[in-house]
N, C-alpha and C positions, 0 to 999 in steps of 0.2 A: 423451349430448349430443343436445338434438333440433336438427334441421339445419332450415331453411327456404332453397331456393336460388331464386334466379328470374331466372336469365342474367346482369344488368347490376346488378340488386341483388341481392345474396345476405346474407344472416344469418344467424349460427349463433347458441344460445338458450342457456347453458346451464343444466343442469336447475333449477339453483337457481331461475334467472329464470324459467324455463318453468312451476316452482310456480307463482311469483309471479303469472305472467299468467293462470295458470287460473283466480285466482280475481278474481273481478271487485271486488272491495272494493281491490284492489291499485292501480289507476288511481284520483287524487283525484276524478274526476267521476263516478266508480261509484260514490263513498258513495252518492249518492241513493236510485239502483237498487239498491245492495244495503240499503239501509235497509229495503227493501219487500220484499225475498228478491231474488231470482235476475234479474237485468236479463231485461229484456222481451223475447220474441220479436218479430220484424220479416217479414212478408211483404210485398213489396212485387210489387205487379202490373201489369206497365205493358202497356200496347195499343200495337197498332204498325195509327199513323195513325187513329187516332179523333179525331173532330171535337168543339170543344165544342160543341156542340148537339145531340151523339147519343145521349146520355143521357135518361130520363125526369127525372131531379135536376137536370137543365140543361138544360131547357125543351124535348123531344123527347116528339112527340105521335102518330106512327106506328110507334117499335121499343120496345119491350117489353125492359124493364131492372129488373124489380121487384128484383131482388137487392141490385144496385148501388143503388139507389134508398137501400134500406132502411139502408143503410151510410150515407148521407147524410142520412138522416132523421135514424141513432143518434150520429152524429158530425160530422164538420168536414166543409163543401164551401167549397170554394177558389174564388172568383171570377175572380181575377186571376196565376194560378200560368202559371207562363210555362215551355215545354221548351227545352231547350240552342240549338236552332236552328230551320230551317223543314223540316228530311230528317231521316230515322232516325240514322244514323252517328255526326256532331258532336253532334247529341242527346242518344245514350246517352254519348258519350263523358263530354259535360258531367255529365251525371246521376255517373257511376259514377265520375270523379274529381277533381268538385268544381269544377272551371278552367273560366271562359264561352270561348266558341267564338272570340275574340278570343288564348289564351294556350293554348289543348288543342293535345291531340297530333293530331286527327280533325277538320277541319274541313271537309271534303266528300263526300260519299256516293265508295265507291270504282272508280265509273266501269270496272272492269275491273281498277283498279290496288289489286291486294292491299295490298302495299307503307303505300300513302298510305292504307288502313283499319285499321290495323296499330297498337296501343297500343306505349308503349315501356317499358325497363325502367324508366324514372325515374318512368312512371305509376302512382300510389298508389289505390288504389280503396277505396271504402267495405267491401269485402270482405275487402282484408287487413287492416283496421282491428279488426275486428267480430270478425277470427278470432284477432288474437294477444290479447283482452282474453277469451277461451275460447266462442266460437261457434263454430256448425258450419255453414259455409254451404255453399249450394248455388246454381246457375245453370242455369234449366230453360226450355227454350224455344231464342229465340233469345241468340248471343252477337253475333256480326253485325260482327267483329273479326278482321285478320289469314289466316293461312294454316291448312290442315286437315294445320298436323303438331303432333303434341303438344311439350314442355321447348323452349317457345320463347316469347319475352314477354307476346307476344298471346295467349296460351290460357288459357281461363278459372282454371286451373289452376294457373297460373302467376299471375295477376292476384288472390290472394285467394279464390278457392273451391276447398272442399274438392271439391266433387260439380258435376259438369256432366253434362247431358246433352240433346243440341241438335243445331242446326245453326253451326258456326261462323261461315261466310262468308256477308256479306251478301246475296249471291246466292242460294247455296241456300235461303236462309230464305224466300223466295217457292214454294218447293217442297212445298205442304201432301201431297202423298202422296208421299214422298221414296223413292227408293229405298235409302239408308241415313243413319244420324246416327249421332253420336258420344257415347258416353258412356264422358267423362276423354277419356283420348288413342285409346281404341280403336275402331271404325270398326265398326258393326253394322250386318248389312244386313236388307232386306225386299224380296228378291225378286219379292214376291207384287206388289208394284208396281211392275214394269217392263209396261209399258204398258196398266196399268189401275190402278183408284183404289180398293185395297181396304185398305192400315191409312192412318188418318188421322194426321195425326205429331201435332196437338194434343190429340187425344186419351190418347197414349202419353204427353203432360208432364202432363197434368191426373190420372192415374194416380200419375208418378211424382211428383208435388209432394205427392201426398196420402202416399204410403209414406213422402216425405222426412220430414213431419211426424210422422207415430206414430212412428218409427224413433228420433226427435229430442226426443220430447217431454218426457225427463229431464235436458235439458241446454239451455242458451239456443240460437236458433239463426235464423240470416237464410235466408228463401226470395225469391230474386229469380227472379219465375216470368212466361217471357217466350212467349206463347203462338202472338203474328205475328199473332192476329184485331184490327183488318178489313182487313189488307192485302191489296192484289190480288194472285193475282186469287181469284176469289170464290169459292173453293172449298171446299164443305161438304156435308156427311154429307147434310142435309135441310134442303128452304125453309121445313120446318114451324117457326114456326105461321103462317107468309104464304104457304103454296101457295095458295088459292084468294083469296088477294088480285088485283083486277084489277092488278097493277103489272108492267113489266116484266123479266126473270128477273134482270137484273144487278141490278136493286133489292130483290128478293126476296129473293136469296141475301147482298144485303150487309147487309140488316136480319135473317138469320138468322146472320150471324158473331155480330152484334154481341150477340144476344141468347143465343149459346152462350157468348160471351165472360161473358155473364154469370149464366147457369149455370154454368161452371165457378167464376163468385168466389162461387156460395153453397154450391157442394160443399166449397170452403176452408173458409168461415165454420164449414160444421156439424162438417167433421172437427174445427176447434177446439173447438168448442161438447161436441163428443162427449167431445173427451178432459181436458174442464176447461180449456183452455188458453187460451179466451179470454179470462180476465181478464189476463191478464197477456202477451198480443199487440198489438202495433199493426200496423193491415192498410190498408196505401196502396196508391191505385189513381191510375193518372194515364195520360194518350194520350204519344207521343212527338213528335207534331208535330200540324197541321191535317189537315183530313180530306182524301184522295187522290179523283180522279178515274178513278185506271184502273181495268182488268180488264173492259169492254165489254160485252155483252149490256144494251146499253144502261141502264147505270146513271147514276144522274146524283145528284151530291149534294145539287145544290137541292132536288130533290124531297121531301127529308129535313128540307132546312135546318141539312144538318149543320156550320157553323158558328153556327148561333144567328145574335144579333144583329150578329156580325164579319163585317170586310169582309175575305176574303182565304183562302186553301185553303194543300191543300201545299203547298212552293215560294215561298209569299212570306212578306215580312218585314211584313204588315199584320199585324193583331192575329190574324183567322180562321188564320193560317199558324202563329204558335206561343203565340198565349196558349191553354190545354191544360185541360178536368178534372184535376181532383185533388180526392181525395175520402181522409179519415185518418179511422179508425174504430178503437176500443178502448176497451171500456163504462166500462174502471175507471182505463185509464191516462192519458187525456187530461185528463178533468175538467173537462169544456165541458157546458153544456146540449143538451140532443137537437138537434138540428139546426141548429146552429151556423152560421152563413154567413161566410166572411173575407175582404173584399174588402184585404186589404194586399196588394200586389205581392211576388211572390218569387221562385224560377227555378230548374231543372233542378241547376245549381252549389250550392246551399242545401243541398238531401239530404243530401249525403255528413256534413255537420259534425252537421246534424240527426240522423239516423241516429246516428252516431258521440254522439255528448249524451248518447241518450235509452240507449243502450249503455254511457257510461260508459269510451269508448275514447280514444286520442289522435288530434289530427290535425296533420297538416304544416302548418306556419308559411305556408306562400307557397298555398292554396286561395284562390280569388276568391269562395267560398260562406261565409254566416255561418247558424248555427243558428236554424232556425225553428222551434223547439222549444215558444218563448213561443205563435208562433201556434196551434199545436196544443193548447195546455194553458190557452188563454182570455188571455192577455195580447196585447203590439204589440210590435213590434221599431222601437226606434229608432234614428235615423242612418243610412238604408238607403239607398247607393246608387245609382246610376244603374244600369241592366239595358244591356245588349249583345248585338248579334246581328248574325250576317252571313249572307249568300247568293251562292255562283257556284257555280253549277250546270248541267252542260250541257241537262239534260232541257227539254220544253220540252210544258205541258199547258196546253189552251185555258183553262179557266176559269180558273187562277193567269195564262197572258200574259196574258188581256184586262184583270185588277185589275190587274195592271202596267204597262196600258197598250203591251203588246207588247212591253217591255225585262225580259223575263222571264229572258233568259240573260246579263242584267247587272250586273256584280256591285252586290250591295244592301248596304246597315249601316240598321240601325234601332237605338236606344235608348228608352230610357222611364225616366225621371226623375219620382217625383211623378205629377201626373195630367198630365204634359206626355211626348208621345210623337213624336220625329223618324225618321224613312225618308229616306235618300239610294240616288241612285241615279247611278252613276260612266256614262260616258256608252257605255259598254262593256265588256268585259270585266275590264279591267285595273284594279286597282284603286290602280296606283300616280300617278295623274295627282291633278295639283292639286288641292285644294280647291275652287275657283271653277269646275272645269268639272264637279262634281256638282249634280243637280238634287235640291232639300232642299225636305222637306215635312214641315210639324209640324200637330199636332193638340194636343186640348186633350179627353186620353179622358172628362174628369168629366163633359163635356154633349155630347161628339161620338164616343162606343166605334164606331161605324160609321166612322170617319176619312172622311164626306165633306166637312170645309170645313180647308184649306188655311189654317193661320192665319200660315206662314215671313213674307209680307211685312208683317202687321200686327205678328209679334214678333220681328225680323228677333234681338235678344242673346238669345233663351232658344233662336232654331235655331242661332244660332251656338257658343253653352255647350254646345249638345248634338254638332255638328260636332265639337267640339274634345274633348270625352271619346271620340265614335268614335274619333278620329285617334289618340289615346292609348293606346289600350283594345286597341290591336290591336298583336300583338308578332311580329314574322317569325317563323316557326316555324325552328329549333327553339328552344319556349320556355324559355331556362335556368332552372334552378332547383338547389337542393341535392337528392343525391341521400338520402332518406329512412326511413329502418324505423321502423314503429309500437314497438319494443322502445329506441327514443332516441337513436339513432347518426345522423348523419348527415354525409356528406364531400360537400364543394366543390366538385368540379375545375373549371380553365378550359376552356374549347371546346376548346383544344390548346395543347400543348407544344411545341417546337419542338426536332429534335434539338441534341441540345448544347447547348441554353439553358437557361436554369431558369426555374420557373413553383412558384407557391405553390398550395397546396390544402391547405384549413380541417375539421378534423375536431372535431366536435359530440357533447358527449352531455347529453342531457337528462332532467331526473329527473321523471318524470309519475306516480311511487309518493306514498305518503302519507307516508313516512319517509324518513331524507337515507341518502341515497348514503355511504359514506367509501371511504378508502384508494384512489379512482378515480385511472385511469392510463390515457392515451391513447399510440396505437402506430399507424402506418403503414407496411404493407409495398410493395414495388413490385418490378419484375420483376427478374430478374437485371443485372446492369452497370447498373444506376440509380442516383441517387446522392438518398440522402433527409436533411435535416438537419431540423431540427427549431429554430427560430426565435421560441418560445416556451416555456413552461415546460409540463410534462406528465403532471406528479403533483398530485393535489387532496386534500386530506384530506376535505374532505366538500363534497358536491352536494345542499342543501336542496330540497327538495318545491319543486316548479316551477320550477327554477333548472338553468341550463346550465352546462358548461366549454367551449373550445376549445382546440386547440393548431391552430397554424399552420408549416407544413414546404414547406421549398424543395424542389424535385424537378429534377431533370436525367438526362434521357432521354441516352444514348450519344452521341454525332456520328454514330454508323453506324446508327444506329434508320432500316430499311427508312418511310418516308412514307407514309401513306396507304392503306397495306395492310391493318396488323391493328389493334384495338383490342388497347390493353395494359392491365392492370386494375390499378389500387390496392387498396389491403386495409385500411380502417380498422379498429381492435381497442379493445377497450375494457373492464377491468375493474376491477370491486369489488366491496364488500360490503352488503352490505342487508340486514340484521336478522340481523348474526351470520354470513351467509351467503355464500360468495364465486360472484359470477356473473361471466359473460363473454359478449361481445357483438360481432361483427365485421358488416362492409358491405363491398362490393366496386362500385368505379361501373369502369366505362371509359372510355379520354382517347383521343386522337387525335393522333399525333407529327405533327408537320408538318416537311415538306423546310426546310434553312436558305434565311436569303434569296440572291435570286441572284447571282451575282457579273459577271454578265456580261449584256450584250444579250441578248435571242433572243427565239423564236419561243413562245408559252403551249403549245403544243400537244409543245414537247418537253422542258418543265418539271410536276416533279411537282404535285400540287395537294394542300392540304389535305380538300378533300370535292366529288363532284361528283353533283347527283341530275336524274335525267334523266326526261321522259313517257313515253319508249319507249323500252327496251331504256339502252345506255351512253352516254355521251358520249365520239363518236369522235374520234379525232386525224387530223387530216387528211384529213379524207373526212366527207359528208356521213352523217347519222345514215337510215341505211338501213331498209325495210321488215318485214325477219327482228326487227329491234333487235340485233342487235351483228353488226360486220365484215363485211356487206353495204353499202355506202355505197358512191354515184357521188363521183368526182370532186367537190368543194365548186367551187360555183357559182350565182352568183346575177344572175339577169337579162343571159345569157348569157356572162359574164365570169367566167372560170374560175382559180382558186389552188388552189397546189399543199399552202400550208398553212394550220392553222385548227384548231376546233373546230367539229364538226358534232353537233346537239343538237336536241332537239322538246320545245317549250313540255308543260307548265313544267319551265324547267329552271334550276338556281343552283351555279354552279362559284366555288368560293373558293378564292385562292392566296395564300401568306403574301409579303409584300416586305421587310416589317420596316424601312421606313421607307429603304431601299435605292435606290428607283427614282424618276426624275423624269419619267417621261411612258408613256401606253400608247395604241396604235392600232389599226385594224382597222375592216375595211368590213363591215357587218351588213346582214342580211335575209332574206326568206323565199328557202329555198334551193327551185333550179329541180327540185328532185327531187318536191317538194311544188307548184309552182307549175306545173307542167309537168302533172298530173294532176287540177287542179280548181282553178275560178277562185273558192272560197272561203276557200281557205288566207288567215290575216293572222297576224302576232306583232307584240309589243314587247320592245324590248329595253332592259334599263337596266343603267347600271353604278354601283356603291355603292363609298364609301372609308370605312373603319372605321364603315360601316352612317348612310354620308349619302349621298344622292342628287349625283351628279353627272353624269350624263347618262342622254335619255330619247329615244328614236330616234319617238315616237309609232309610231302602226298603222302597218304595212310589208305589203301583197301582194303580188302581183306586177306589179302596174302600177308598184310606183314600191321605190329601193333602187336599186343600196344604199346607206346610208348611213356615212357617214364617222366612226368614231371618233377626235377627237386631242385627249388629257387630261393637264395636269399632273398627276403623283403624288407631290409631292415629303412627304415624310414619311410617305406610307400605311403601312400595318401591314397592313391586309387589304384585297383585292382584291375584290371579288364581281360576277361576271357572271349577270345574268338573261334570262330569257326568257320572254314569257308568252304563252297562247292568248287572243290578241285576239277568235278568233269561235264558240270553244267547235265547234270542227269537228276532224277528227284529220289537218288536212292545213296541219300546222305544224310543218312543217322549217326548220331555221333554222342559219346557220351564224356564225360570227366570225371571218371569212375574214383570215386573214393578221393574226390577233392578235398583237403585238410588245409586247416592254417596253423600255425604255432605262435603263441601270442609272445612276445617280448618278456622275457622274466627280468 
């Protein structure tokens, strides 16, 4: 039996089914592919921070890209292809599992906080897709994702690739002569650069992307080859062929990334070329965001023009910040004309379904990307969407604030519908205030792609249509969804359980084979002392090609189920037979018991919680959220006024407690605690509290000149509680506490 485990999703294959999946005719959308022989190979090579204008195919008149070039001459260049976001992070996230940055797991660069750069197990990526329908992927460069320990959700390894070999953490990936990277979970070092610059780490992926390939080239196979050029800072081998250019050395060396960047995509090409294999590859090239400003030695990216004709760089939600190159190249499998130009709009979230098409594999029902497969192969995708994008970002770089207008660490939403394109900017950080106090700006890209003329007050319903999809489009993380395996199982669960209670969760299996399913039989296990019924019927004689079952089972967790502690896992199972053949199929998500409601008055802080996530370190009980992050905390006190009890917490922060409809009011004095207030007069937060995820109170910015302020709220039927907290000024001197948080229980 082949096993696939990956923390919070795990599947077991068996071998019957693991046939089945090796061969690519087995999935209904691989007939195509396999009508042709062997589904195509996929390279895909994304730049981390290339501008569109830094191409010579995308109107770049100083760096030297004859490679790239040539790829655009023999195939598709994308006008209007938009990356996940305006930063690496949410970008790839978007790319690699289909969800716009409104519903992902990654929506902001991770600032120091691993944690928050961290995919989860419910995240499906175009890699596990690609490998249960029999590829062999690989992840080479950057991953830019989670912690540097291997069997843990975030590693590439875990997420759908067979082969990694990189830098994990966003951070390191700024490290072009690294002193070690990983490849899998094990940790190889190069001594020989500890404080000097002698192996170049993109050199060592440009090597091994080429071995991936010959190694690979009897069997279908994805190279997602991530190589960090032209990210700051500008470190490279040689400025040649611009050392004796008069330009300054930071301009130099960024027009020789860009130009090694594209030397290594003709080293790709000819290895294909060498081993026959480019007929039957498709080779995508695209930036991850707008073009960056840093790494110094005075470089500058006007001087380039590396946005082309776009107003706007890293960091902003203008078009120069993430409309992106993309350039799809494959002499025999596209079947466009030689240089094809595609001005339809499309976006980082598209890939994954794309990819998954042109492969022939399944994808998960709840993806925000649709297949842009037609655009590649000479047709139009109809019914397309609005586009979505957000920004809060702490960084703060001249040439992205001054296109901002200097509200550059404010949180932003932009959309683009059609050739109609709105940018809202919240009047601060926070992105939970009204509607009416965003400042809204639309455009009209078909005769204004530079966004200078403001058309909101001449078409006041097309900014307001586009308002109202931002407002939509965006879903508090964490995004629920079913949890997923490419092999057709997929289970329900609620957010949580409640001990003693009972809660239903929906187990799935869907038939993505060419031939029906029979004798299918769904099964749910759960931990010991659980109690599972099953509430619909569970045996199916036969599951038609493209057709599902479910059964649905009541669950009841113990009365004594510890709260908050452990995740307990379910175990969906699922068998039958398929062509004579008996297979079997399991998925495992994890739930989250929650304490019953409470029976009595008291204080939050000496009541368990459903889940609490913190900026720094824990959320403390009774004492302010200290300097270390856990169990260092003064006394909770805010603007001299000191309690004994509370919650002490640092933006952003979201503590949920279950009431179950129990409690009819809650209070508590809020504000920036003096622990933070006492150390710098730029600390602010807000705080807001939510009842079964509605707005019912909003304390506006709080520093320390004013606070605290007064929580007192009916709750008369709530089910969930949720306290927030956010960084109003994008500083780290946001302490914040819920001083003498009370509930009163229903009498």
């Amino acid at each position: 039996m082949t096993k696939h485990i990956t923390s919070r999703r795990q599947f077991l294959v068996g071998a019957g089914t693991a046939a089945t999946v090796a061969a690519a005719g087995a999935w209904p959308t691989a007939a195509r592919a396999a009508s042709e022989g062997r589904p195509p190979n996929i390279v895909f090579v994304l730049a981390d921070d290339l501008g569109f204008g830094e191409l010579g195919a995308y109107g770049q008149q100083k760096i030297l890209t004859p490679h790239i070039d040539s790829l655009a001459a023999e195939g598709v260049r994308f006008t209007d292809c938009y990356a996940g976001g305006p930063v690496c992070a949410p970008s790839r996230c978007s790319l690699l599992t289909g969800l716009h940055i409104g519903h992902g797991t990654v929506r902001e660069n991770p600032d120091g906080d691993l944690a928050r750069a961290s995919l989860k197990p419910e995240d499906v990526t175009f890699g596990e897709v690609l490998r249960a329908v029999g590829y062999r992927t690989a992840c080479i460069g950057k991953w830019g994702f989670g912690f540097e320990e291997p069997n843990q959700p975030s590693h590439p390894n875990e997420r759908g690739f067979d082969e990694f070999f990189g830098y994990i953490t966003h951070t390191h990936a700024h490290d072009y002569y690294p002193t070690y990277l990983f490849n899998d979970g094990d940790r190889v070092l190069y001594p020989e650069n500890e404080g000097a610059n002698v192996t170049y780490a993109p050199d060592l992926f440009m090597a091994r992307a080429l071995e991936f390939i010959e190694r690979n080239r009897d069997q279908p196979f994805l190279l997602f080859f991530n190589p960090t050029l032209p990210h700051s800072p500008h470190d490279v081998p040689s400025d040649a062929p611009y050392g004796d250019m008069p330009w300054t050395a930071g301009n130099k060396r960024h027009a020789a990334q860009i130009t090694l960047l594209d030397t290594y995509v003709g080293r790709l090409v000819e290895r294909l070329r060498e081993l026959g294999l480019d007929d039957n590859t498709i080779v995508m090239l695209a930036g991850d965001n707008g073009p960056h400003e840093e790494g110094g030695n005075k470089y500058d990216p006007d001087f380039f023009d590396a946005n082309g004709p776009l107003r706007g760089y890293k960091r902003n939600l203008y078009e120069g910040g993430i409309r992106v190159p993309m350039i799809a190249w494959s002499p025999r499998l596209l079947r466009r004309s030689a240089g094809t130009v595609c001005d339809q709009p499309w976006a980082f979230w598209d890939v994954f379904p794309t990819l998954a098409d042109f492969a022939g594999a399944p994808v998960p029902g709840h993806l925000d990307g649709r297949s842009a497969r037609a655009l590649l192969v000479g047709g139009r995708r109809e019914n397309v969407g609005p586009l979505y994008f957000y920004r809060r970002d702490k960084s703060q770089t001249s040439h992205a604030n001054a296109t901002d207008g200097g509200r550059m660490r404010n949180t932003c939403e932009a959309a683009r519908y059609g050739d109609w394109k709105a940018v809202r900017f919240a009047p601060g950080r926070d992105r939970y205030v009204d509607d009416a106090q965003w400042d809204v700006e639309l455009y009209n890209l078909a005769t204004d792609v530079g966004e200078t003329t403001n058309l909101a007050a001449r078409h006041p319903e097309v900014a307001a249509a586009l308002v109202g999809f931002m407002r939509d489009a965006w879903v508090e993380a964490p995004y629920e969804r079913p949890t997923w395996s490419p092999e057709g199982l997929a289970i329900d669960v609620p957010p949580f359980l409640v001990a003693g209670g009972s809660g239903q969760v929906v187990t799935e299996l869907s038939n993505h084979h060419d031939d029906a399913f029979v004798h299918a039989r769904l099964s749910l296990e759960a931990p010991t002392g659980w109690t599972v019924t099953p509430i619909s019927p569970l045996a199916f004689s036969t599951v038609p090609p493209g057709r599902s079952v479910r059964s649905v089972w009541k669950v009841v967790p113990p009365p004594d189920s510890e709260p908050g502690v452990d995740l307990h896992a379910l175990v969906a199972r699922a068998t039958y037979q398929y062509l004579g053949r008996p297979n079997s199929t399991a998925l495992a998500d994890l739930v989250t018991v929650a304490p019953p409601a409470p029976g009595a008055d008291g204080y939050l802080s000496d009541l368990a919680w459903i889940s609490a996530s913190n900026g720094w370190g824990p959320v403390e009980r009774d004492m302010s959220n200290g300097e270390q992050g856990a169990g260092d905390g003064a006394q909770i006190s805010i603007r001299g006024t000191t309690y004994a009890k509370g919650l002490g917490v640092h933006g952003e922060s979201v503590v949920l407690y279950y009431l179950g409809g129990m409690c009819d009011r809650f209070t508590a004095d809020v504000g920036l605690d003096d622990w933070s207030a006492l150390r710098s007069n730029a600390g602010s937060v807000a705080f807001y509290v939510f009842a079964d995820d509605r707005e019912v109170f909003s304390s506006g910015v709080l520093t320390k000149k004013n606070g605290p302020v007064r929580v007192n709220l009916p709750l008369t039927g709530v089910q969930v509680l949720k306290l927030v907290v956010t960084n109003a000024a994008g500083t780290a001197f946001d302490h914040a506490s819920w001083a003498d948080a009370y509930i009163y229980v229903r009498k």
